[in-house]
RODO-2510 file (C-alpha; in nm, 4 decimals, decimal comma):
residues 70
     n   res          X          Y          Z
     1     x     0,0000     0,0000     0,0000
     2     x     0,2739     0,2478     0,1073
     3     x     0,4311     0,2159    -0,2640
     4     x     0,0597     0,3185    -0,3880
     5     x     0,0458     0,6469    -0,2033
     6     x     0,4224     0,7034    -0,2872
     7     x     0,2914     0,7368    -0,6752
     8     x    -0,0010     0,8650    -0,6126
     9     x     0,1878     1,1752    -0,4323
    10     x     0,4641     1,1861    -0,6290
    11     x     0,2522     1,2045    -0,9643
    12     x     0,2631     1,5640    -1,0708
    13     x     0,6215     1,4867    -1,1092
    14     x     0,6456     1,1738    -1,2521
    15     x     0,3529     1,2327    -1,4976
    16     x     0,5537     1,5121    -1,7058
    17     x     0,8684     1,3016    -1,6888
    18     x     0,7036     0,9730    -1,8329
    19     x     0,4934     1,2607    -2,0913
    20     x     0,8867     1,3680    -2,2196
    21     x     1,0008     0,9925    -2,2333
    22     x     0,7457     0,9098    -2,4681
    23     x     0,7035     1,2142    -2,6984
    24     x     1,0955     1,1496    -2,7575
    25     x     1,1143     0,7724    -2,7703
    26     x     0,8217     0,8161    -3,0721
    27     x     0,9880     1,1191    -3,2302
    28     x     1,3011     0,9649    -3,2602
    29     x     1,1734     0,6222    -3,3875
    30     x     0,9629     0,7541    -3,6351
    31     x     1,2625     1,0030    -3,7790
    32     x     1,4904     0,6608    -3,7389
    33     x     1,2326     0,4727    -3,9515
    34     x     1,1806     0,7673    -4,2124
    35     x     1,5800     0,8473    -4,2694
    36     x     1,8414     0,5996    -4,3682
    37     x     2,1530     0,8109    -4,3511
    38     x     2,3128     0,8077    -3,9821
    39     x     2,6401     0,9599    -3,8912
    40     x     2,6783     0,6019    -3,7795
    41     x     2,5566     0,2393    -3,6971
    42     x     2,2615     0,1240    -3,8964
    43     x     1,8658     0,1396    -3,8390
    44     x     1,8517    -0,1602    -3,6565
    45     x     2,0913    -0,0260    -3,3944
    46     x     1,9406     0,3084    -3,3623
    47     x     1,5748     0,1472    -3,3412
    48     x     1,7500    -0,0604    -2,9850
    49     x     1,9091     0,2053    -2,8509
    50     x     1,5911     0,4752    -2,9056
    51     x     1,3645     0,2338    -2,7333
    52     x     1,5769     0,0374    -2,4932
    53     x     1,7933     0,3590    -2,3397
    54     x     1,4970     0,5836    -2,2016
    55     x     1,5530     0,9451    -2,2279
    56     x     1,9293     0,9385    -2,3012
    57     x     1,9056     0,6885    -2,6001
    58     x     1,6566     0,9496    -2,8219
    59     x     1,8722     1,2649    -2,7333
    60     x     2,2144     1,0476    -2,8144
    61     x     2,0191     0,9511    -3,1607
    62     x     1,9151     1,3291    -3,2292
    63     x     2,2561     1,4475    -3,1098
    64     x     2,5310     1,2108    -3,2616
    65     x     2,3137     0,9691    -3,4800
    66     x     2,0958     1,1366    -3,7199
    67     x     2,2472     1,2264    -4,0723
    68     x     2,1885     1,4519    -4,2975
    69     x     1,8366     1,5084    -4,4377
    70     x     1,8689     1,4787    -4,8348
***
């Protein structure tokens, strides 16, 4: 029960934190899935590391991954 009322009164935070995890995590996927020019790796590698790394593995994608739109 205690682990309830923890969430429950900890929501307003964790509500906009889980809100920012998800807009990236689908922003990034569907730009990985649109694009196939990377600075690096390959689409299958960039698919794992946007959904298995949270909020760093969409920044890292956006920051060192993406390529150059053409």
């Amino acid at each position: 029960m205690g682990d309830i009322n923890f969430v429950i009164n900890h929501l307003p935070l964790i509500l906009p934190l889980v809100i920012v995890q998800l807009t990236l995590s689908v922003v990034a996927l569907i730009h990985v899935l649109k694009h196939p020019h990377y600075r690096f790796g390959n689409k299958i590698m960039w698919i794992i590391i946007v959904l298995c790394v949270n909020v760093i593995g969409p920044i890292f994608y956006f920051v060192a991954g993406r390529g150059e739109d053409q």
